[in-house]
Every structure is written in C-alpha cells, then in structure tokens.
C-alpha positions in Angstrom: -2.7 17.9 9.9 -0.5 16.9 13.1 3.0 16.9 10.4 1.6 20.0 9.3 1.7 22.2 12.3 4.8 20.4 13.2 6.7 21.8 10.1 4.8 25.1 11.2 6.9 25.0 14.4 9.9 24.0 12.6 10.2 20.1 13.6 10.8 17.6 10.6 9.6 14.3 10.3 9.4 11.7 7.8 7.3 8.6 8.9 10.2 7.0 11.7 12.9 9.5 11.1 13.1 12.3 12.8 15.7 15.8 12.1 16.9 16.9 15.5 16.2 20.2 16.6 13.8 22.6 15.4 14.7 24.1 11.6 12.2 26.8 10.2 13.8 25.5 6.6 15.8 22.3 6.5 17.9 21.8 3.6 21.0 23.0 5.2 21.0 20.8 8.2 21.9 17.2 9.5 19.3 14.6 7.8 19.0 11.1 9.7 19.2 9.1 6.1 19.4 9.5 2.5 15.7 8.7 2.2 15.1 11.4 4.8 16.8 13.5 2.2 14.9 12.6 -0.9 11.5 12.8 1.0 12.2 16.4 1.9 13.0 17.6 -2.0 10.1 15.7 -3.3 7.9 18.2 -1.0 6.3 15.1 0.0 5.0 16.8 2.8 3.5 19.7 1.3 0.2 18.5 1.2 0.1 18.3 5.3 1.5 21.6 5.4 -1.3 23.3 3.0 -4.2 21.4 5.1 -3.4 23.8 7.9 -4.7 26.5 6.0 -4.0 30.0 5.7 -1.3 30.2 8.8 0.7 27.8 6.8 0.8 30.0 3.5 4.0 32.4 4.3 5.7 29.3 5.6 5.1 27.7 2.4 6.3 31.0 0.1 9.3 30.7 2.3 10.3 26.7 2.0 10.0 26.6 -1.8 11.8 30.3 -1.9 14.8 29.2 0.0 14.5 25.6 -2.2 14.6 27.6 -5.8 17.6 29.8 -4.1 19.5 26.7 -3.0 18.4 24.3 -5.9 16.5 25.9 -8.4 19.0 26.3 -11.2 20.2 22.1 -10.9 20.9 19.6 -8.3 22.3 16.1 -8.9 20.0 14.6 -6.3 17.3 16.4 -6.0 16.7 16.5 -10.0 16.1 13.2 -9.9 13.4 12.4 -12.1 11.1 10.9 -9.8 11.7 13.8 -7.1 11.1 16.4 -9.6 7.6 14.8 -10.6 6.7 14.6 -6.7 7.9 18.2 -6.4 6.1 19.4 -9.6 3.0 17.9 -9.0 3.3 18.8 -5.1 3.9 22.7 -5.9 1.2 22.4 -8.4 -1.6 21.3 -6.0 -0.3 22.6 -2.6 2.3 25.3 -3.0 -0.6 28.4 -4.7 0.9 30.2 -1.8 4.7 30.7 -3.0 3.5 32.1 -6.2 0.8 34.5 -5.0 3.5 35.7 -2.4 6.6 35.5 -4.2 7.8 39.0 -5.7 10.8 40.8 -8.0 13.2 38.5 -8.4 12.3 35.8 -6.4 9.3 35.2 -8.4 11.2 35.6 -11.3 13.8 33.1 -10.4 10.7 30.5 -9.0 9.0 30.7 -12.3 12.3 30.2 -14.0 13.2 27.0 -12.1 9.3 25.7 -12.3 9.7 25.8 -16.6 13.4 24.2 -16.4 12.2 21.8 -14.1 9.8 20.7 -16.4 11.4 20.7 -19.1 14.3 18.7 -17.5 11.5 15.8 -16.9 10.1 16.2 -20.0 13.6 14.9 -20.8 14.3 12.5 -18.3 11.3 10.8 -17.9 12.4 7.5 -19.9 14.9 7.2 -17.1 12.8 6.3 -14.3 13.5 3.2 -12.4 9.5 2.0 -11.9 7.2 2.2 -14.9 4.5 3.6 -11.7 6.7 6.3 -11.3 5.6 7.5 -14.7 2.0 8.1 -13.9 2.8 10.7 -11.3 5.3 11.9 -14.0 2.6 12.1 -16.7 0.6 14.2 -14.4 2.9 16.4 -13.2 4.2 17.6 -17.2 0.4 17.3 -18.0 -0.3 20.0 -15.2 2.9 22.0 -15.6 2.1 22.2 -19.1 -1.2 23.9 -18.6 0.3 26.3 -16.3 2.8 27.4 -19.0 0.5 28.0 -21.3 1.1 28.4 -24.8 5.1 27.8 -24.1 3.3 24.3 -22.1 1.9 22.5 -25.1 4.4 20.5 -26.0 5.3 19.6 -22.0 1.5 18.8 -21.3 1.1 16.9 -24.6 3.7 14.9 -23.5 2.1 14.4 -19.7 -1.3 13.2 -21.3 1.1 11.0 -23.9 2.5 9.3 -20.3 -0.8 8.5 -19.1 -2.5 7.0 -22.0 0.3 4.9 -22.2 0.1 4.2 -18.2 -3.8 3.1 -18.7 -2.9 1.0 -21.5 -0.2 -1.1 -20.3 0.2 -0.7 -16.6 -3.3 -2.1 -15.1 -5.5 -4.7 -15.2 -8.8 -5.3 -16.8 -10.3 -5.7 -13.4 -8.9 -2.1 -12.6 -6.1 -3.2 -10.2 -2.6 -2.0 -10.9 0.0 -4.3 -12.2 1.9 -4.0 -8.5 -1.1 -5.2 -7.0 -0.9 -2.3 -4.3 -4.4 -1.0 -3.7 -3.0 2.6 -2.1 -0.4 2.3 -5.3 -3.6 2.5 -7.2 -5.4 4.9 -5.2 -2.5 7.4 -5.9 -2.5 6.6 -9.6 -7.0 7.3 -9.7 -6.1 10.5 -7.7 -3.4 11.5 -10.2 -5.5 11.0 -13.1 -8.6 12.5 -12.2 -6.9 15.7 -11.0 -5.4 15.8 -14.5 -9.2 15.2 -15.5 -10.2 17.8 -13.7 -7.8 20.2 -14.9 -8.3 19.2 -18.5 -11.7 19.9 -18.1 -11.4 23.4 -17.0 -9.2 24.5 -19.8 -11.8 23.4 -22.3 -10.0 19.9 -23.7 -11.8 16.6 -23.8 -9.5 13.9 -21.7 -8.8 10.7 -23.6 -10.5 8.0 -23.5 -8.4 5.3 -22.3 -8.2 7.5 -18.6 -11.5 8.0 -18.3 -12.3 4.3 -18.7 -9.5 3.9 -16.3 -11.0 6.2 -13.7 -13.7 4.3 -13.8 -12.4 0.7 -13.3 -10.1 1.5 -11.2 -13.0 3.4 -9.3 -14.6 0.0 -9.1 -11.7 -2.2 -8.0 -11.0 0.5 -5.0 -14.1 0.0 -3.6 -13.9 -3.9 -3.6 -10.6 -3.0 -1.8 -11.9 -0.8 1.1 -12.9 -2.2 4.8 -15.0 -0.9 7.2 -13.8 2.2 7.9 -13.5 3.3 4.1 -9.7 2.9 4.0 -8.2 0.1 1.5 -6.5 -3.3 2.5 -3.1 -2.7 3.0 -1.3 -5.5 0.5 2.2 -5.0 -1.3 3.8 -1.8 -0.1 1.0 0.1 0.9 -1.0 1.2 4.1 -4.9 2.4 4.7 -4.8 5.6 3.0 -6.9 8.2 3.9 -10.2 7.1 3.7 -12.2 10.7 3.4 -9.3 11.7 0.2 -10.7 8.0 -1.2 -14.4 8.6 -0.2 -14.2 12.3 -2.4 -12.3 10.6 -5.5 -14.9 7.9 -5.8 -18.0 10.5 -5.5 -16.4 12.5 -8.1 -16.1 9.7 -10.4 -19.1 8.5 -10.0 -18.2 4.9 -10.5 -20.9 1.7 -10.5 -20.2 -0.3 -7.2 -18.3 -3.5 -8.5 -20.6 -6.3 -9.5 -17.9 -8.8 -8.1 -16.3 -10.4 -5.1 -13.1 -11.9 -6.7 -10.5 -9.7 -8.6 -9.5 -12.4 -11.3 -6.5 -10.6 -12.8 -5.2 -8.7 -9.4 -5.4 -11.5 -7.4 -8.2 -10.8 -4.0 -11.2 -12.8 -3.1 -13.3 -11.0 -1.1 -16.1 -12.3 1.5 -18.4 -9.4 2.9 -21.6 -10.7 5.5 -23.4 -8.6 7.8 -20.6 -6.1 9.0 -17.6 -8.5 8.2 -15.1 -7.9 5.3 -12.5 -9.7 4.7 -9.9 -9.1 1.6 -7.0 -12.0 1.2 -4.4 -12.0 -1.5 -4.5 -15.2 -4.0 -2.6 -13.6 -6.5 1.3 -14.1 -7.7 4.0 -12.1 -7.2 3.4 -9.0 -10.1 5.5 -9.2 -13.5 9.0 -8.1 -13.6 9.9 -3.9 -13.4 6.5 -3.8 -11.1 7.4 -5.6 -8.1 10.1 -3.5 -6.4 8.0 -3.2 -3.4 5.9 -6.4 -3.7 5.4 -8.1 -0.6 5.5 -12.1 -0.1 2.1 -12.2 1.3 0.3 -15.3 -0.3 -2.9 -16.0 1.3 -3.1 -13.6 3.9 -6.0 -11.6 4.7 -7.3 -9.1 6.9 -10.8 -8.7 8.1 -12.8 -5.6 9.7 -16.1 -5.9 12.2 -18.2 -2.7 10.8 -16.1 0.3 10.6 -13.0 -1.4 13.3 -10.5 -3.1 11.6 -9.9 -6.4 13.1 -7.0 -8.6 11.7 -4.5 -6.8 9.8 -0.9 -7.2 8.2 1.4 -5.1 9.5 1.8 -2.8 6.0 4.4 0.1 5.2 3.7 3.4 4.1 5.3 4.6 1.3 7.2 7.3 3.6 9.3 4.7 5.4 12.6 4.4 5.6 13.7 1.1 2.9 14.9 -1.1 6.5 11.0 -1.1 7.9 10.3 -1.5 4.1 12.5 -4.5 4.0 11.1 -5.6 7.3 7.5 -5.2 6.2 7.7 -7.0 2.9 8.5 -10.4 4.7 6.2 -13.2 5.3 5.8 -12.9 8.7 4.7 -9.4 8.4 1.3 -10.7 7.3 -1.6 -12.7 9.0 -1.0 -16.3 6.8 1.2 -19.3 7.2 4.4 -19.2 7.8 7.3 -21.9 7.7 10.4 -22.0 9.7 10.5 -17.6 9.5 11.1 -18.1 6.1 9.4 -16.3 3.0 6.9 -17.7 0.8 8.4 -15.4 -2.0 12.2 -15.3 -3.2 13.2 -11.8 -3.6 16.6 -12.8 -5.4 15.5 -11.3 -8.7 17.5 -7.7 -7.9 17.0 -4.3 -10.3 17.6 -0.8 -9.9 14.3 0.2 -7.8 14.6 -3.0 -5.8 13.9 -7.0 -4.9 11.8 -8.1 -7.5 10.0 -11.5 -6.4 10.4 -15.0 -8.2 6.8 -15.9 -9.3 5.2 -19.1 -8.1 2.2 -20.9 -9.1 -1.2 -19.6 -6.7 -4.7 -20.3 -7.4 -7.7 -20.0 -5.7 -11.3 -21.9 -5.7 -14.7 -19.3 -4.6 -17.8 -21.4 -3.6 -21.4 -19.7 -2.4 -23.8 -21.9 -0.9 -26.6 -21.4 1.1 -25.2 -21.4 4.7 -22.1 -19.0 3.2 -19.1 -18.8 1.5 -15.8 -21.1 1.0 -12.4 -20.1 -0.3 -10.0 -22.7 -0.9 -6.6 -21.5 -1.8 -3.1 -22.7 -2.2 0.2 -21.3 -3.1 3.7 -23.5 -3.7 6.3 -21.0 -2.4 7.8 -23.0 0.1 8.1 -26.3 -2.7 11.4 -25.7 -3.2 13.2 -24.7 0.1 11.0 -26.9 2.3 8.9 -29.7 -0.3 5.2 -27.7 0.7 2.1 -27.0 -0.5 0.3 -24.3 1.7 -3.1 -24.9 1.5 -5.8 -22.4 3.1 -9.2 -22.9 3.7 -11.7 -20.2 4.5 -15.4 -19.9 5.6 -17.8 -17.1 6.3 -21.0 -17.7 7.4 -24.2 -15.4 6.0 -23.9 -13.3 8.7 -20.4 -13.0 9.1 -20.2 -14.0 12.9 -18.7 -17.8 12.0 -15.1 -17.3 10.5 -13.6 -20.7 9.7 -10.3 -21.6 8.4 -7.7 -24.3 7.9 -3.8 -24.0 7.2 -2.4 -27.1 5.5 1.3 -28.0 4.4 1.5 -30.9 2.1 4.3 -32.7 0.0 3.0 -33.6 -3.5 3.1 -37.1 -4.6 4.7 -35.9 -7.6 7.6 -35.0 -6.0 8.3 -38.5 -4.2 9.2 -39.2 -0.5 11.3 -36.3 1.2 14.9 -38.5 2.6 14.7 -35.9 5.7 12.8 -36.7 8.9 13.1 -34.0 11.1 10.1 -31.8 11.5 9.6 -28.6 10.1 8.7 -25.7 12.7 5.7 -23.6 11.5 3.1 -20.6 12.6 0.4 -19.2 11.6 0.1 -15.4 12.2 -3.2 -13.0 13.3 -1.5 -9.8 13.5 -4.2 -7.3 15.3 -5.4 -4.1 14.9 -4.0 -1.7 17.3 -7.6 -0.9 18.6 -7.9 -4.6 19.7 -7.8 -6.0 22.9 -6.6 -9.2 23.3 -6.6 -11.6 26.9 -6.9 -14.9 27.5 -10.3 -16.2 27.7 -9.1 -19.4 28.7 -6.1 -21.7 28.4 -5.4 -21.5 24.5 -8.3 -19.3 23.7 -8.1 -15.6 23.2 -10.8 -13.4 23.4 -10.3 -10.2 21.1 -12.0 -7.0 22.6 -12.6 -4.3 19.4 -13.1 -0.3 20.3 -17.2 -0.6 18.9 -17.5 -3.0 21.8 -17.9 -5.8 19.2 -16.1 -9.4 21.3 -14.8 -12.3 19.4 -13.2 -15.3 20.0 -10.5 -17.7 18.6 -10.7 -21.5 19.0 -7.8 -23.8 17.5 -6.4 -27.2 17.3 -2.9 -25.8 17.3 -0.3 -27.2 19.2 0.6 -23.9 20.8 -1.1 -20.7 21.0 0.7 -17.6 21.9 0.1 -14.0 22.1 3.0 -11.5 21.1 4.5 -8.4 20.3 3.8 -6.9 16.7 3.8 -3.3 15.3 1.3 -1.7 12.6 2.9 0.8 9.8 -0.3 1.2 7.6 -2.2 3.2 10.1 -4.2 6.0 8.0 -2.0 8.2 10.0 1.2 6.9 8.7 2.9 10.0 6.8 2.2 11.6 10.1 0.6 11.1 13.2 1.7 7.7 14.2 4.4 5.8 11.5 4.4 2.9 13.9 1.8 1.7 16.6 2.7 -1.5 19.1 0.2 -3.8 18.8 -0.4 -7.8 19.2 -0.6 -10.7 17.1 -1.7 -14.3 17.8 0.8 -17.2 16.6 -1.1 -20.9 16.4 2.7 -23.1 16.2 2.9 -26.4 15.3 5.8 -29.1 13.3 4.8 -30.7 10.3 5.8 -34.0 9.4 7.9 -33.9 5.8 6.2 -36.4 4.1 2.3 -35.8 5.3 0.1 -34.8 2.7 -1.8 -32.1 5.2 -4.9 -33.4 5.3 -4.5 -34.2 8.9 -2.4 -32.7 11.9 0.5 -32.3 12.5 0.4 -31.0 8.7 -2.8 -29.4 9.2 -4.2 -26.6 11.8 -7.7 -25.5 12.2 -9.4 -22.6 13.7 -12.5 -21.0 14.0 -13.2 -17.2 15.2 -16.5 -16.6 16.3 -18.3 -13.4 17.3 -19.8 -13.2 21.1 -21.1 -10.0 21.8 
C-alpha cells in the first residue's frame, strides 16, 4: 500500500527506479529507463493504487483518463502486446473507478479504446515473445470479452482458447510451470482462477483442463511456500505476497501435496519441526521458457518457523533488466560456486532474453529413521573447469541438525586434467535481512533470527568470511523496499584439478545447528 499512497502524492516508483519530482500523471515527463516506461503503461501499479481504497478512486479516473487522451487511439510502445494484456487485465480488476467516474465524452472515448485495445490483442497475441506471457493474455481477452458482452464473444472465446492451450502445454504434471518460477506460477493460478471466477458468475462452466490446473498448481504452491506463507524465490521471482497466495489457495480448495520432491519441476523439499528448506535439482527449463531462468543448481533456502533464514538474493519481476542480469548469476544464490563463474551458460540468446544451455542434474531423496538425506549433483562447471558439483544434504527429525557437504570432482571418464594450478571456489549462505550475524568464535558464526530462534555454523573450510549482500525478493519488492542490505557467509577454499572430491581440498563440510 506504501507505492499506493506514494502515487497518491504524485511520486513514481518502479522497484529501483525512481521519476524525479512529484507528477500527479506521469506520461509526459522524464522516465529514468525504458523499462521505467513500459512498467508505467502496463498499469503495473494499479493494483497498489486501488488497495488504498476509496481516496484513491478520482486519482485512478484521472490516470487512465489522461492515458486514453494521450494513447487511447494507438501507440507504438505502449500497444505492445504484452503491455496491453497487463493494462487490460489491470483496468479490469483495479481501474472500476475510471468507468463509474468517467462521463460524456470521455467515457465515450475510454470505452472506445478498451474494445480497440482488445481487439488489437486479439490480433497480436501470436506475437508475444514468452509463451507465459500468453496466460495473462488469455485472461485479459477472456475478461474483456465478458465485459463487452454480446460484441465480446468472439474476444473471450478466444481468451479461454489461450488458456486451455496454456494448461495443456505450458506446465508440468506435478503442477509447476515450465520456467520453474514458483511466483511465475503463482501469477498464472491467480490469472486463471479470476477468469474462473468470472466465468462462473456469467453462468458458463470453465473447462476442464483449468480447473485441473488450478488445482495442481494449487498443490505444487504449497510445497513451494516457507514459513511465513510466501514462496521460495527460484528463477526470476521473489516471495510474493503471502496473504494474496493464502486467499487463492482457500478458494481453490486444493488437497495439501502428498509429496516432498517435485519430479518434473525440479525441488526436493525437507520440512522437520519448524524447518523448511526448498533447493532446486532441476535443469535449466526448455527453450522459449527460460528468458529469465536463473543458474541456480543446488541452492536452497531454508526458514526457522515463520523467519526466513537462508535465502538467494531473487528479483522481482519489477526490476530494472541490469539487477535482473545481476540476480540471475550464480553467485546470487546460496550453492557452490567456482572461480565467480556460472554453473549455467546463458549463450543461447532470443528475443525475450538469455536462454540457458541445459546440463545434466539429478538428485537422490533418502528417509530414514534419524532424518532425511539429499544427495545431488549438477555438471555445469564440466566443461569450463573439468567439475562435478556434488551436494549433500541432511535434516534431522526435528530440523535442529542441518548437515551438508559441497564436493567438486573430475570424472574418471574424462582423464587427467594437464593443468595444475588450483581452482578458487566458495560456497555462499546469503541471509535473510532479519538475521543477525557475529562471530561466535574464530570461523564460527552465530546467526541471530527476529523470533529469537540462534543458530550456528560449523565448517571445515579453509576460510570463512562474512560479507556484504543485498535481498530483491522481499514480499515488499514492487514497493516498499526493492532492495534490502543484508549479509551472506562465504566458506572459500581451492580445489585440486584432478581430486575426485571425496576429500578436502575438493570437498567442504558444514553443519548448522540450532542453539536456542
């Protein structure tokens, strides 16, 4: 609500970027980027805006007014296709306010550009860049349609068309979307069930293909949420906002998931006592899906009851595409890392972005009686650097004993490596804002969280180090706070090679255990 009353006061913010000045309606001025821009006619924002409540409704009239009189008839940029199924759907939800206040001719002209607008993405849909793009367009023709009425049919036939196609090709049978973005997916299970919704009130049955959807996608969200109701932030995404996720899921109504380990998306998931921990095993996601995918293999993060604990750093959708760039490297995420380099090659280009190379990751779950074991093992470094990262996890029944090992490896397959000069390595624990971290004793951090809950990290390393990091997946990232200073903890070491990491300097260990 903080953007909200901002725009109420005329100040314009989109996640890091800021307009200067104060502007009561900000298409005419000075934007910082072209993204800035673009985030501003897909009425992005709108949604913050409307959650003031009624003091907010004139402004609203008054920012889609001036938009219709400055781009209502046509626009190069701003009738992108993707924009004008943000704006659609965005008017749609948030923007009642403009119509019940609009009069004479500037209704006129605002229902006007609403019908051409949808018919122009009725048109251009085939040409947007990301096939999740055409969820968000499904919904918005599906709901503009309905609010057309009888001269809608075609438009919403074609919406509901979009996303039967979406449920049948673009997810997994586990529920997870093809990018492998949890929040992705919670914006896809918010689009479809308000098209659900509104299908319901004007008397039609929805298909079945999204209701089934809803409902495993229902599931796989809640295998994705930690402690505080908000969803791992993997591949391009951040928390979300954990009461918008807790409503969705009641009004589905969805069975909790009968399963710890998404096969097709790619999570394992240990949960003891108040412990979660979600860590990406999957590959990069197939081609035309992974324009924001993130080279993340094996990293995790991990909340203590409803404070997250270890986290990667994440990016909101909102951001500007340099913190997007920054965010989607390896060293972004709370896994091994060699030399600063990625474990994913982003060289595969297309229009919507860096698409990554996939690489072969797998992943062994094993209960027994005094917990659970993950042993997991990517091979994104084989080519650049000859490795095999192996990681091994542990979580005791009641989630106080964390355990894990990093290992780097050469294959005997591949033969003896000529070089001999060690390779620098590190693996990464970025923190949680809320966390406190100090030195317990030489090499051992002690890790303070808000609930009063005290851990501590023991390690073999070489070097332990704690250092500067930054968090952009708070919940509050469209708004409040796009980018919080925070700490991570780096265990450093060289490996050897030619060692097969099943001892050091190949291999680190370290153990976090709870103290409190």
């Amino acid at each position: 609500m903080r953007r909200g009353r901002e725009i109420l006061s005329g100040q314009w913010r989109i996640a890091t970027e800021k307009q200067s000045g104060t502007h009561p309606v900000p298409w005419g001025a000075n934007h910082p980027s072209p993204h800035f821009t673009s985030r501003l006619h897909a009425f992005s924002w709108l949604g913050d805006l409307a959650a003031v409540g009624p003091d907010a409704h004139p402004r609203i009239a008054q920012l889609v007014e001036t938009w219709v009189s400055g781009f209502g008839q046509w626009h190069e940029h701003a009738w992108a296709p993707e924009l004008t199924a943000e704006r659609l759907y965005a008017w749609l939800c948030h923007g009642q306010a403009a119509i019940e206040r609009a009069e004479g001719r500037a209704r006129a002209d605002l229902l006007q550009s609403f019908a051409w607008q949808a018919h122009h993405l009725m048109a251009a849909w085939k040409d947007l860049r990301a096939p999740f793009e055409r969820i968000k367009a499904g919904a918005a023709l599906a709901l503009a349609g309905m609010a057309l009425g009888d001269q809608g049919e075609a438009i919403a036939y074609q919406g509901v068309e979009l996303l039967e196609e979406a449920c049948a090709g673009q997810f997994h049978p586990d529920g997870g979307h093809h990018a492998r973005a949890p929040e992705a997916l919670a914006e896809a299970i918010y689009d479809l069930l308000t098209v659900d919704e509104a299908l319901a009130r004007g008397g039609f049955e929805t298909p079945r293909l999204i209701t089934e959807m809803l409902q495993r996608g229902a599931q796989f969200l809640q295998l994705m949420r930690l402690g505080d109701g908000g969803l791992a932030a993997f591949h391009g995404g951040s928390e979300g906002d954990a009461a918008s996720l807790e409503r969705a899921l009641g009004e589905i109504g969805a069975a909790a998931p009968a399963f710890r380990f998404a096969t097709q998306s790619g999570y394992q998931v240990l949960h003891a006592g108040e412990q979660r921990l979600v860590m990406d095993v999957g590959g990069a996601p197939p081609p035309h899906h992974g324009g924001r995918a993130h080279a993340s293999a094996l990293a995790f993060e991990l909340s203590c009851g409803r404070e997250r604990f270890i986290v990667n750093v994440g990016a909101a959708r909102e951001l500007a595409p340099d913190w997007r760039a920054a965010a989607r490297a390896t060293n972004a995420h709370s896994t091994l890392v060699v030399d600063d380099a990625l474990s994913a090659d982003f060289s595969r280009v297309r229009r919507a972005g860096a698409y990554p190379l996939d690489f072969p990751v797998s992943s062994k779950r094993t209960e027994e009686d005094d917990g659970v074991h993950i042993e997991a093992r990517h091979e994104g470094y084989r080519e650049a650097f000859g490795f095999v990262h192996r990681r091994f996890l542990f979580m005791d029944k009641e989630g106080r004993d964390i355990r894990g090992a990093d290992e780097l490896g050469r294959p005997f397959a591949d033969g003896r490596n000529p070089l001999t000069t060690a390779v620098p390595f590190a693996v990464r624990f970025h923190l949680h804002p809320g966390v406190r971290a100090e030195w317990a004793a030489p090499r051992e951090p002690r890790l303070t969280l808000p609930n009063g809950a005290v851990w501590r990290l023991k390690t073999d390393a070489v070097r332990v180090s704690l250092e500067d990091s930054i968090y952009l997946a708070g919940r509050s990232a469209y708004a409040d706070k796009p980018k919080q200073e925070t700490t991570q903890i780096v265990l450093s070491g060289a490996a050897d090679r030619n060692g097969v990491g099943d001892a050091p300097p190949n291999r680190l260990r370290w153990a976090l255990t709870r103290i409190d």
